[in-house]
VOMI-581857 format. One line per field, with one value per atom (N, C-alpha, C): x, y, z; residue in three letters. Coordinates in steps of 0.2 Angstrom, whole numbers, plus 5000, padded with zeros to 4 digits. Example, Ala and Ser with C-alpha at 12.3 -4.5 7.8 and 13.67 -1.06 7.14 Angstrom:
<sites>
px c(5066|5062|5066|5064|5068|5064)
py c(4972|4978|4984|4989|4995|5000)
pz c(5039|5039|5039|5035|5036|5039)
rodren c(ALA|ALA|ALA|SER|SER|SER)
</sites>
This chain:
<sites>
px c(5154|5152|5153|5157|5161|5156|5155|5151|5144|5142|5136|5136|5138|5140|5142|5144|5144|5135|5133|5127|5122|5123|5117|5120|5126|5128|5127|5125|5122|5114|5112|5103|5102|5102|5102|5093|5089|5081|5083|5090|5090|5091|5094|5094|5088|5085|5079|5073|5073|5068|5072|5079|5078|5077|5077|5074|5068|5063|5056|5054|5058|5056|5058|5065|5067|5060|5057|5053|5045|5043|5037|5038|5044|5048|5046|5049|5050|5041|5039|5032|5025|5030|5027|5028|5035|5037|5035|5034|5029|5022|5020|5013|5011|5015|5017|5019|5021|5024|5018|5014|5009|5005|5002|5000|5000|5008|5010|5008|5009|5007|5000|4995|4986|4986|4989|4989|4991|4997|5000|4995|4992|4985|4982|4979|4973|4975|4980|4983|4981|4986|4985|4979|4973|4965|4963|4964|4964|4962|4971|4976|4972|4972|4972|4963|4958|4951|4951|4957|4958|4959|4962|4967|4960|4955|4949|4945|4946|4940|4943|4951|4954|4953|4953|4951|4946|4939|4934|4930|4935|4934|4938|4943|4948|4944|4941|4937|4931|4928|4923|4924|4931|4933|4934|4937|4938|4932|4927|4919|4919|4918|4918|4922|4929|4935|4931|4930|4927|4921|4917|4908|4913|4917|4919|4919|4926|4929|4923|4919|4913|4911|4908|4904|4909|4916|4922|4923|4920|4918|4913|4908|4901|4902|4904|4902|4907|4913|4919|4915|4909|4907|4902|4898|4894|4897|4902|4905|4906|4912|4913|4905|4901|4895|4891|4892|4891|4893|4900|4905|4906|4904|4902|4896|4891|4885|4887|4891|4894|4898|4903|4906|4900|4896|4890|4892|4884|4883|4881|4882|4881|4873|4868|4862|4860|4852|4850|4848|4844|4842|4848|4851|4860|4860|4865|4866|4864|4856|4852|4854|4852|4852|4861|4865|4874|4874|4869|4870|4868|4863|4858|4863|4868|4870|4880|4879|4887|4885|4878|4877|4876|4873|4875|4880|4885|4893|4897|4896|4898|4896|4889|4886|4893|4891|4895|4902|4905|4911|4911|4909|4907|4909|4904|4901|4906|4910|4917|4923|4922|4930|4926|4920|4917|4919|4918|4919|4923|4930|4937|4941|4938|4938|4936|4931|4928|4932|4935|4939|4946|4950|4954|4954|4948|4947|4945|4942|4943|4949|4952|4958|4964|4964|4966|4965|4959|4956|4956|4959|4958|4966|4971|4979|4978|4973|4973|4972|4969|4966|4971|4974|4980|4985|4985|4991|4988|4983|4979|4982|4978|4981|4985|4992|4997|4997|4998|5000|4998|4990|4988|4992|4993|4999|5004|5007|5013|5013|5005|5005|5004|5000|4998|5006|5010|5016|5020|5020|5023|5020|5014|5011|5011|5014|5013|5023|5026|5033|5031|5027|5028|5027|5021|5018|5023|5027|5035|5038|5042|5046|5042|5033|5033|5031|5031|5032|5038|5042|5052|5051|5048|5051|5048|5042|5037|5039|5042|5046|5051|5057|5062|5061|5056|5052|5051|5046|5045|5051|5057|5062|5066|5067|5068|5066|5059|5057|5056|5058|5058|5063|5068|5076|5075|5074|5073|5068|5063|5059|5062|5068|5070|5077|5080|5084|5083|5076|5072|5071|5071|5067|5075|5080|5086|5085|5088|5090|5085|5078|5074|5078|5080|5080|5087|5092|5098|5098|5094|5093|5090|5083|5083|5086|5091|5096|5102|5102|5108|5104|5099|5097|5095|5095|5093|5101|5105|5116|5117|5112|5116|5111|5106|5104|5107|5109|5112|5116|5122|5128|5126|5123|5120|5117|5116|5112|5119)
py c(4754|4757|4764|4768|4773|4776|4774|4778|4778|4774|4773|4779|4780|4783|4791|4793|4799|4802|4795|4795|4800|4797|4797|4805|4806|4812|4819|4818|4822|4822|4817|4817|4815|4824|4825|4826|4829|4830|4837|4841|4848|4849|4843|4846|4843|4836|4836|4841|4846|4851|4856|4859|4861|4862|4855|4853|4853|4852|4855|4862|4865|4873|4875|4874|4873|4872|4867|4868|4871|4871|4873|4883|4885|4892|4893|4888|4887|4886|4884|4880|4887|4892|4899|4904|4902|4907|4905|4899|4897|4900|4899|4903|4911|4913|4921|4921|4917|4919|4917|4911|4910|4916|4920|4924|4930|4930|4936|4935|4927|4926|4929|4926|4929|4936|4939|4946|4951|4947|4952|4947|4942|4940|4945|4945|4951|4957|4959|4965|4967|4960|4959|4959|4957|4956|4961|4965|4973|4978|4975|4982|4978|4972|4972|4974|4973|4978|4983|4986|4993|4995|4991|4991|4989|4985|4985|4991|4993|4998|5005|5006|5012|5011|5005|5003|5005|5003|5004|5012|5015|5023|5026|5023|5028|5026|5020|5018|5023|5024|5030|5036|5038|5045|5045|5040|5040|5041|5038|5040|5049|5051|5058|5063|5059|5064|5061|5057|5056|5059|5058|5065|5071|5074|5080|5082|5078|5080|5080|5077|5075|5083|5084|5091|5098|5096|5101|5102|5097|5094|5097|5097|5098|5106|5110|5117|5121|5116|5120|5119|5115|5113|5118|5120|5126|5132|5136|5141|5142|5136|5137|5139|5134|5137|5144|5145|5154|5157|5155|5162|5159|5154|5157|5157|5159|5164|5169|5172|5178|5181|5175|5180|5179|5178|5179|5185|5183|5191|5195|5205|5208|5211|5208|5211|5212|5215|5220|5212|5209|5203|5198|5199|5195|5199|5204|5207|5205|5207|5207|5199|5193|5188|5187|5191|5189|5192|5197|5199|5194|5189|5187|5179|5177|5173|5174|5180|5183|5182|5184|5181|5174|5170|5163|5162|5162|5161|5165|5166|5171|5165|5163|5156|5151|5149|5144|5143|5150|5152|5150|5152|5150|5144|5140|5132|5130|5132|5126|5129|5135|5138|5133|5132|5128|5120|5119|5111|5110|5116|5115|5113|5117|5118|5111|5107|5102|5096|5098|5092|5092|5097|5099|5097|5100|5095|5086|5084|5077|5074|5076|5074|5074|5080|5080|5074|5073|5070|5061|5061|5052|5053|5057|5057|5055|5058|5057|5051|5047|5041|5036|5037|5033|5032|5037|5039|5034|5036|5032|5026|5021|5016|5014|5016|5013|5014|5019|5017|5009|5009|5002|4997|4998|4990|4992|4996|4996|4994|4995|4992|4983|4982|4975|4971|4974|4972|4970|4975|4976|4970|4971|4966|4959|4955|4950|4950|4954|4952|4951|4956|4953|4946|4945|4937|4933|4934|4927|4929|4934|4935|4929|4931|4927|4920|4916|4910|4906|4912|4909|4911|4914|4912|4909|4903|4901|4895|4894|4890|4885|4891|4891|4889|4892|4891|4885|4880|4874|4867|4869|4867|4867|4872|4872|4868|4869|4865|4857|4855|4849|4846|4850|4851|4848|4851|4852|4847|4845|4841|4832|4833|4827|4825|4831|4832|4832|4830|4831|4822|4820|4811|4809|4812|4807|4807|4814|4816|4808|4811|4806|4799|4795|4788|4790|4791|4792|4792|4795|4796|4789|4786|4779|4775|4775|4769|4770|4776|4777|4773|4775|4772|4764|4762|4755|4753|4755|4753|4754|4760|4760|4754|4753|4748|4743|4739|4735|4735|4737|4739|4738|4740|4741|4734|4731|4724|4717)
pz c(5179|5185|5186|5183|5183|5178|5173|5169|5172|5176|5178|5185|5188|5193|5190|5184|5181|5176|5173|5175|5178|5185|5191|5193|5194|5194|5190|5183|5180|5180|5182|5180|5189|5191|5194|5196|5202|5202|5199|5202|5201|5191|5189|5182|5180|5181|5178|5177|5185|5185|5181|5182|5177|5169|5169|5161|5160|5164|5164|5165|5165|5167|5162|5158|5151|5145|5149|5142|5144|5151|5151|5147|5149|5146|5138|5136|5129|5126|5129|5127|5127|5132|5132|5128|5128|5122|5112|5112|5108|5106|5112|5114|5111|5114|5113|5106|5102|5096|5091|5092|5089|5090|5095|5097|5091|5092|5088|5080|5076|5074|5070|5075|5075|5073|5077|5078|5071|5067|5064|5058|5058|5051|5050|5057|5059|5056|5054|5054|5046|5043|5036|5033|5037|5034|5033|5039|5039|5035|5032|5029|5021|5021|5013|5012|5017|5015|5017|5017|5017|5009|5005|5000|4995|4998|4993|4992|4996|5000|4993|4996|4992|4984|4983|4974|4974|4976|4975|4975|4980|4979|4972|4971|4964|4959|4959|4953|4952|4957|4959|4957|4956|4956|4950|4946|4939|4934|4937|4934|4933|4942|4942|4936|4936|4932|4925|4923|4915|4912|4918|4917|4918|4922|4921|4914|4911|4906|4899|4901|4896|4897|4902|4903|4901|4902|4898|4890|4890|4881|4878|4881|4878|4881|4885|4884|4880|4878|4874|4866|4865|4858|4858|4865|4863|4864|4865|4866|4858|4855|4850|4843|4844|4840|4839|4848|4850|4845|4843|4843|4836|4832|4826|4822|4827|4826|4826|4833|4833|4827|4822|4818|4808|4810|4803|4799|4799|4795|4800|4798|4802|4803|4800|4797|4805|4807|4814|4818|4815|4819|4820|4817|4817|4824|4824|4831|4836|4836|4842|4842|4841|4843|4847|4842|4843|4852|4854|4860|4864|4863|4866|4866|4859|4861|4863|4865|4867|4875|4877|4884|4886|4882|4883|4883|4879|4880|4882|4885|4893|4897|4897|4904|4901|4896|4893|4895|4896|4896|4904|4910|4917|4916|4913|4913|4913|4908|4905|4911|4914|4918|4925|4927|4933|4931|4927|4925|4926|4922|4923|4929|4932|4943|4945|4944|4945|4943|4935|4935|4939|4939|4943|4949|4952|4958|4959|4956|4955|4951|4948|4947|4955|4956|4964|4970|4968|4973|4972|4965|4961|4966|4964|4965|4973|4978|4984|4988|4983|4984|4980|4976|4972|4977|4980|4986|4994|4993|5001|4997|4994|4990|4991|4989|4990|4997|5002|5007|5011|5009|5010|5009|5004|5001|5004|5006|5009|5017|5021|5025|5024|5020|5018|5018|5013|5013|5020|5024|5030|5034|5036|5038|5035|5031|5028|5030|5030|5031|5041|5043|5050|5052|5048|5048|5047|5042|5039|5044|5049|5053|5059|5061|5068|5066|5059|5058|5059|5057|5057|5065|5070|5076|5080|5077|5079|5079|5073|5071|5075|5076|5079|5085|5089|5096|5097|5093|5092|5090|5087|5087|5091|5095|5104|5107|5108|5113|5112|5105|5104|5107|5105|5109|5113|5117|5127|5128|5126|5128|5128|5121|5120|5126|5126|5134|5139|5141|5145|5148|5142|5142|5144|5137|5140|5148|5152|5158|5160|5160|5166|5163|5157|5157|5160|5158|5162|5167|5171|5180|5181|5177|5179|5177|5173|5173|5177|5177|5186|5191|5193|5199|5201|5193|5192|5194|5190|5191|5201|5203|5208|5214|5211|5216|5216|5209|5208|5210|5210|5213|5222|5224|5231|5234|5229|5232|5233)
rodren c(UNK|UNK|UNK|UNK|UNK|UNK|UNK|UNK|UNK|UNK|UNK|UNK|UNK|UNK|UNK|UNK|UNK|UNK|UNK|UNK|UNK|UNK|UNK|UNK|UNK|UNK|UNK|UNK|UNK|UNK|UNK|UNK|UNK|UNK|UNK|UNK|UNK|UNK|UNK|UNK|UNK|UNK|UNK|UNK|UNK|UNK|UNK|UNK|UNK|UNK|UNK|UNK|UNK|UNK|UNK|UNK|UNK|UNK|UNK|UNK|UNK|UNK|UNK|UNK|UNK|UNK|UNK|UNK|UNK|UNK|UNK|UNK|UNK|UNK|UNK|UNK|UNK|UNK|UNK|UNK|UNK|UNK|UNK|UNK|UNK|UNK|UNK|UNK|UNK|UNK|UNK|UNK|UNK|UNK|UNK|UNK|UNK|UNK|UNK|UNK|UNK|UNK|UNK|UNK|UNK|UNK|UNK|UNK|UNK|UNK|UNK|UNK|UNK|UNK|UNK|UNK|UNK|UNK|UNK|UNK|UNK|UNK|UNK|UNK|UNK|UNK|UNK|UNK|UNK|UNK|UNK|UNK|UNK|UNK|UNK|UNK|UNK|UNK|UNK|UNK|UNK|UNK|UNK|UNK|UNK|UNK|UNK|UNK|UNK|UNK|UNK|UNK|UNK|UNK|UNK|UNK|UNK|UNK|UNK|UNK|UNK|UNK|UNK|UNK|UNK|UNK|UNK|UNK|UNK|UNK|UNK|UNK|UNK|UNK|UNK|UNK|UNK|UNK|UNK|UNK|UNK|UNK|UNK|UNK|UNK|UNK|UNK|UNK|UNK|UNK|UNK|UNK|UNK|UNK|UNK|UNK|UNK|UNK|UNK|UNK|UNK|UNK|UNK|UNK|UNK|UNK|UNK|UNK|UNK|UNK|UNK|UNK|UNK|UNK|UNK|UNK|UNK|UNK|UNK|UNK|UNK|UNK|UNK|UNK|UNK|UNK|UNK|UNK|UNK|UNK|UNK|UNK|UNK|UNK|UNK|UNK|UNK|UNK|UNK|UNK|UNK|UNK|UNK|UNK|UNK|UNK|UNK|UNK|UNK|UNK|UNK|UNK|UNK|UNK|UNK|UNK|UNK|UNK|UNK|UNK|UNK|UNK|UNK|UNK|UNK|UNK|UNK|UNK|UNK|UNK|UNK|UNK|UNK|UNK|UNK|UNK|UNK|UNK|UNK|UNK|UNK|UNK|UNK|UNK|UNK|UNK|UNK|UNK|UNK|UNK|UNK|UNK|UNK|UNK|UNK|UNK|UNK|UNK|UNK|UNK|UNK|UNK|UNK|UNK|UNK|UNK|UNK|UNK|UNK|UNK|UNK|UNK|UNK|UNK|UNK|UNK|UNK|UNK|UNK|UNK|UNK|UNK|UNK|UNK|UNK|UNK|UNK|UNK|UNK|UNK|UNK|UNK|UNK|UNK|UNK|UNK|UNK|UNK|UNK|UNK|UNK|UNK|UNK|UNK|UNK|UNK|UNK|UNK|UNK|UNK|UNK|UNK|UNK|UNK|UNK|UNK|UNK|UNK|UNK|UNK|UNK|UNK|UNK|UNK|UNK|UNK|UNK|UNK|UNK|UNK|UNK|UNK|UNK|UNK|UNK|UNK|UNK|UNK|UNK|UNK|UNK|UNK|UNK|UNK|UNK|UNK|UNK|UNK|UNK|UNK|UNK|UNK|UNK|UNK|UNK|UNK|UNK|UNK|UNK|UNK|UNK|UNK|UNK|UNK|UNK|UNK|UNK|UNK|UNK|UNK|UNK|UNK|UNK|UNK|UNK|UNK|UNK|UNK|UNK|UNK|UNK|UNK|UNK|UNK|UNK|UNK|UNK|UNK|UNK|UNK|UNK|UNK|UNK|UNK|UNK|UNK|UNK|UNK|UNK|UNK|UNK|UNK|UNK|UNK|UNK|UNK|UNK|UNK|UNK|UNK|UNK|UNK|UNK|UNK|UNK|UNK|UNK|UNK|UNK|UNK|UNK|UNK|UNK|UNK|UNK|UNK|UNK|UNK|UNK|UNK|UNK|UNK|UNK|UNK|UNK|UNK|UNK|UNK|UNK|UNK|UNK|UNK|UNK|UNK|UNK|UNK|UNK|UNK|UNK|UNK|UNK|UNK|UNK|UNK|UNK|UNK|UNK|UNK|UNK|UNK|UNK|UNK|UNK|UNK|UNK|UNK|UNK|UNK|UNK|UNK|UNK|UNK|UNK|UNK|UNK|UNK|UNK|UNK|UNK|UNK|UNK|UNK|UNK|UNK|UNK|UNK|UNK|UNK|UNK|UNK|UNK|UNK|UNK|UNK|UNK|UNK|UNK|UNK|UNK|UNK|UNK|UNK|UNK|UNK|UNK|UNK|UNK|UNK|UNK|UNK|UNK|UNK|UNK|UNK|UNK|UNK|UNK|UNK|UNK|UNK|UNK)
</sites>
């Protein structure tokens, strides 16, 4: 009777309701975390077609920097033949043509110092895109650790409230088996 009467005094309406607000709490804070959950996917999806996107440009730029150097190739291969015409023979038609090809190679010479600039510049430019790159994976990464942090507290959330909810039942069968002892008692 004594334990029955301590009971009824614990599974109180004020602690049962407390124990419902306990968990409709809990059942929100779940909500909010799955939330967060969605949010930081969204984030990952993002980040990682972002990280396709950056691939797909450096891939791009490595063409450019390969035609460069091709084009760095082929004017250093005619400068060089220029210049040995230029060192022949000295005969009068030899000259006249050594000027006419000393001004090619002069273009030639532009050609390959422009090329040079061109590669230079796409080289610059693949390093800039290397760089974008990575930072994307370092977002993708960050976002995929936020995701495992709001599962572990999605988690947790749900472990709580399983908690609470089973706290919940006892309370209420405890306050009906008090009330059933104290009618008994009463009769």
């Amino acid at each position: 009777v004594a334990q029955a009467e301590k009971v009824a005094q614990e599974a109180t309406p004020e602690n049962v309701a407390k124990a419902e607000t306990s968990v409709k709490e809990t059942t929100n804070q779940v909500s909010q975390a799955e939330n967060a959950v969605s949010a930081s996917q969204t984030d990952q999806q993002t980040a990682q077609s972002e990280v396709t996107k950056q691939t797909e440009t450096v891939a791009k730029a490595q063409e450019t920097v390969t035609k460069k150097q091709a084009e760095v190739t082929q004017a250093e291969k005619k400068v060089a033949e220029k210049q040995a015409i230029l060192d022949g023979t000295g005969t009068k038609e030899i000259l006249a043509k050594a000027e006419q090809t000393q001004a090619k190679v002069n273009a030639d010479k532009e050609a390959v110092a422009k090329a040079q600039t061109d590669l230079a510049k796409a080289k610059q430019d693949d390093q800039k895109r290397t760089s974008d790159l990575a930072e994307a994976e370092k977002v993708v990464t960050q976002s995929q650790m936020a995701v495992t942090t709001s599962k572990a507290d999605v988690d947790q959330k749900v472990a709580m409230a399983n908690k609470t909810a089973e706290a919940l039942e006892k309370a209420t069968a405890d306050l009906t088996k008090a009330n059933q002892d104290v009618e008994a008692i009463n009769q």
